[in-house]
C-alpha positions, 0 to 999 in steps of 0.5 A: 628184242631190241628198241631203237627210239627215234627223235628229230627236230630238236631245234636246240638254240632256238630262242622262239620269240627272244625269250631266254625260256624258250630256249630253256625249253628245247634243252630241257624238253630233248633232256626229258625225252632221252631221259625217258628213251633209256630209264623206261624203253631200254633203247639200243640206239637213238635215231635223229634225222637232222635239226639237232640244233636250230642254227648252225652259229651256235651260242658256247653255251648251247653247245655246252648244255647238248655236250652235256646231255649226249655225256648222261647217255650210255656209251653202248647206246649210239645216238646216230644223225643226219644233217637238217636244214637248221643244222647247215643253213646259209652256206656249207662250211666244210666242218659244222658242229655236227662234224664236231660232236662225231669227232669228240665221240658224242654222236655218230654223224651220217652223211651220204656221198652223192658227188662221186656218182651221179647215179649212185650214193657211197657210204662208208662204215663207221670206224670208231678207231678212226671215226673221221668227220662223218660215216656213211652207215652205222651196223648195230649187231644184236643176238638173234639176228644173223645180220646187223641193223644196217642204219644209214644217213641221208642230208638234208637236200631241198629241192634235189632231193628226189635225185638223193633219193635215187642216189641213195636206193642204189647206193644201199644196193652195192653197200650191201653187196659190199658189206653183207646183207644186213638183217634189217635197214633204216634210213635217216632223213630230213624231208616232208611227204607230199599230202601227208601235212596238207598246206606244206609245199616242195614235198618228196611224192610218194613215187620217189619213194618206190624204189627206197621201199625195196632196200628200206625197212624203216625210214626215219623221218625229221622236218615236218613238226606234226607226226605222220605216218605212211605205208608201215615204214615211213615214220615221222615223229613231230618236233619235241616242241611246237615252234608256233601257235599252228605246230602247238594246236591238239591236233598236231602231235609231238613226241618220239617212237620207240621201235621194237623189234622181235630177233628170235628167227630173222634171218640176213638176207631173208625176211625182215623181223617184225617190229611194233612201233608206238608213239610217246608225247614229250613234256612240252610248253602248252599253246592256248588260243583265244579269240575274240570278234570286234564286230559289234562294238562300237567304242574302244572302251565297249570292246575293251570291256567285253574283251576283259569278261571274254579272257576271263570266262576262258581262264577255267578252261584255260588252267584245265587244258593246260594241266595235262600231263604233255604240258606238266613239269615237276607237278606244276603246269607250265605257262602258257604260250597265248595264240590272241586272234582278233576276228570281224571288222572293226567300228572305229578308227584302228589307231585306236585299236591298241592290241598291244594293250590288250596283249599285256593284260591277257599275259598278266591276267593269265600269268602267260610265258608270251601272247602272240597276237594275230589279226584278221579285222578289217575296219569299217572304212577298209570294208566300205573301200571294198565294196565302193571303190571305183571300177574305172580307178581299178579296171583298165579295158576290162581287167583289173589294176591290182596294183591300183587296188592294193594302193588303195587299201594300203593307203586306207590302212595306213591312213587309220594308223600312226603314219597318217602323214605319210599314208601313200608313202607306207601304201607304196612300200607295203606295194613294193614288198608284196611285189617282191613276195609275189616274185620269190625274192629273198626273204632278206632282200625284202626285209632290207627293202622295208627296213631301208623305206621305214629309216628313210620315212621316220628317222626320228623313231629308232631302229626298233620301230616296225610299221604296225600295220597288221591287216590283210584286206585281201583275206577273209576276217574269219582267217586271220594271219597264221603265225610264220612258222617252220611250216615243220622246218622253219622256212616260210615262203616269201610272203608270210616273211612279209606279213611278219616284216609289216606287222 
């Protein structure tokens, strides 16, 4: 028998909210697990398809701490990786700290080479004498298998990767033509499958894969956060850690496999050996959400009465949830990240509406690690707008004037706000930025665009002031605003990104 164990998503450095423990967090949670990985399932290798590490701009100490937890593993137990998005953002550096930890004997980095050939992927073997800066394919040779486990690696490629994917089915092909035939293949990579997490967009079709069956016979997944599964040899795992109140609900699972596979009677060349796959929760920081709808009360003190006495009948609940053993450490139960939603349509004026009051007694009051507040009210005055708003104002020869319509709001919003003097110039702001979001910009382009409007409107306010407007009259209130999140890799598309910038 040999195991192979399988982790991705890592995200080491990721300082989720600003806060110091969260990224203690991900170094402790990916410490545990490999912990686990060689104490009690006896791993023979360890596969991790990409983010490794949430950004290529690496604090030392971050690098210090991974250098330090790859040393406590065995040096007879590999931990093969291929590159994540997170790993190489922004532009490509002819050496990362990927490329660093294969040379320093850390890691075994696995890289395609899909430039020479259009049509065909190159992989060269790892040498450890003359390890280079990556390798193509790793052999692990195990008693009772004519034939190594053949494992290779495949980069992050975006939107390119169905043509990889190609590349890589051939070039696995003529590897082993070239190599010998292996007893068993796996292949490490960073994409998501399209349906398997519903909502994700820009995702590898299940068609791409049909030629990547015929030389795979387990693909090791990273990217998206939640654990799928497909067909019996598509397998992804979910991140260590949830990275936002989406990615931390129960339904979401976290963790790694364990792959074990039977040696007695496999042949090279000839059937695959049978394998078992089983699935383990990491020890993780817990997600709690409450919710509260604002509709029937009439006054901030009525509602910040009743908010108080909801908080407090959930506390019980709260404290038995997050006792499980997932979110245990050293006996005691971690501290909660708080998801705080606001639900229904608001009664009085939102100036008066101070969340971040309420959000700093919901973090003392259930001795929170972070409360992470969400919106999704509309006030009275913005729901009368609504339903009253002047056809002729909004519809020009019988179609609608959605700019019209969204300076109105905007305006009606910011006007219940600290920036009543200047309610149309934040209305054409926010305006300008949803047009930007609309027409796919940059992300940062659109946060410059804000940021240069908000210096310009208030420069007496500092440069840590962001326009506290954190409703979106054009979504039903029972949605509320979800977290910008990885989305699974931490790439939001536009607009979330704006509704961050504006809250």
């Amino acid at each position: 028998m040999v195991t192979l164990t399988h982790i991705a998503d890592t995200h080491l450095g990721h300082r989720q909210y600003g806060l110091k423990q969260r990224e203690d967090d991900m170094v402790s949670t990916t410490r545990a697990a490999f912990q686990e990985m060689i104490s009690e399932r006896g791993t023979d290798a360890i596969l991790l398809p990409g983010d490794l590490f949430h950004s290529r701009d690496l604090r030392p100490k971050i690098l210090h701490q991974i250098e330090q937890e790859l040393e406590r593993i065995p040096d007879e137990v590999p931990v093969l990786v291929s590159r994540g998005n997170h790993d190489e953002n922004l532009t490509p550096r002819d050496v990362t700290w990927l490329n660093y930890l294969h040379q320093r004997g850390h890691i075994v980095f696995l890289n395609a080479e899909l430039n020479a050939d259009p049509e065909t992927a190159w992989f060269t073997p790892y040498d450890p004498e003359d390890p280079g800066q990556s390798a193509g394919f790793y052999d692990i040779d195990v008693a009772g298998l004519d034939g190594p486990i053949r494992v290779f690696g495949l980069q992050w490629r975006g939107a390119k990767t169905g043509q990889a994917l190609q590349q890589v089915a051939k070039g696995i092909e003529e590897t082993n033509e070239m190599h010998g035939e292996p007893a068993w293949t796996v292949l490490l990579a960073h994409f998501g499958i399209e349906d398997e997490v519903p909502t994700l967009g820009g995702a590898v079709t299940h068609g791409e894969l049909r030629d990547m069956k015929d030389v795979v016979d387990y693909l090791a997944l990273g990217h998206i956060h939640k654990r799928y599964e497909s067909g019996g040899w598509i397998y992804n795992p979910g991140s260590p850690e949830a990275h936002n109140t989406r990615e931390g609900r129960p339904e979401w699972d976290h963790g790694y496999y364990s792959v074990t596979l039977d040696t007695d009677g496999a042949d090279a060349g000839g059937d695959a050996p049978e394998f078992d796959v089983d699935h383990h929760p990491t020890k993780r920081r817990p997600y709690y959400w409450i919710e509260f709808d604002v509709t029937a009360h009439e006054s901030p003190g009525d509602l910040e009465t009743a908010f108080r006495e909801h908080v407090t009948d959930k506390q019980a609940a709260m404290t038995e949830y997050c006792s499980q053993d997932a979110f245990m450490a050293r006996g005691e139960p971690r501290a909660p990240i708080i998801d705080l939603r606001f639900t229904g349509t608001l009664q009085f004026s939102r100036g008066d509406f101070r969340t971040d009051e309420l959000a700093a007694w919901v973090d003392d009051a259930c001795d929170a690690l972070y409360v992470q507040v969400n919106t999704g009210i509309r006030t009275a005055n913005v729901q009368q707008l609504i339903s009253e708003i002047d056809e002729d104002e909004v519809f020009k020869d019988g179609q609608l004037n959605t700019a019209a319509l969204e300076h109105r709001v905007f305006e009606t919003i910011a006007k219940e706000s600290i920036y009543d003097d200047h309610a149309a110039d934040v209305a054409d702001v926010l305006g300008n930025a949803h047009q930007m979001a609309q027409a796919d910009e940059a992300v940062e382009d659109i946060r410059n665009s804000v940021s240069s409007a908000r210096q310009e409107l208030f420069p007496d306010l500092g440069d840590d002031v962001v326009l506290d407007i954190q409703e979106d009259p054009f979504v039903e209130p029972d949605t509320g605003k979800e977290a910008a999140g990885d989305a699974g890799d931490g790439e939001t598309d536009a607009e979330a990104e704006v509704e961050g910038v504006v809250e």
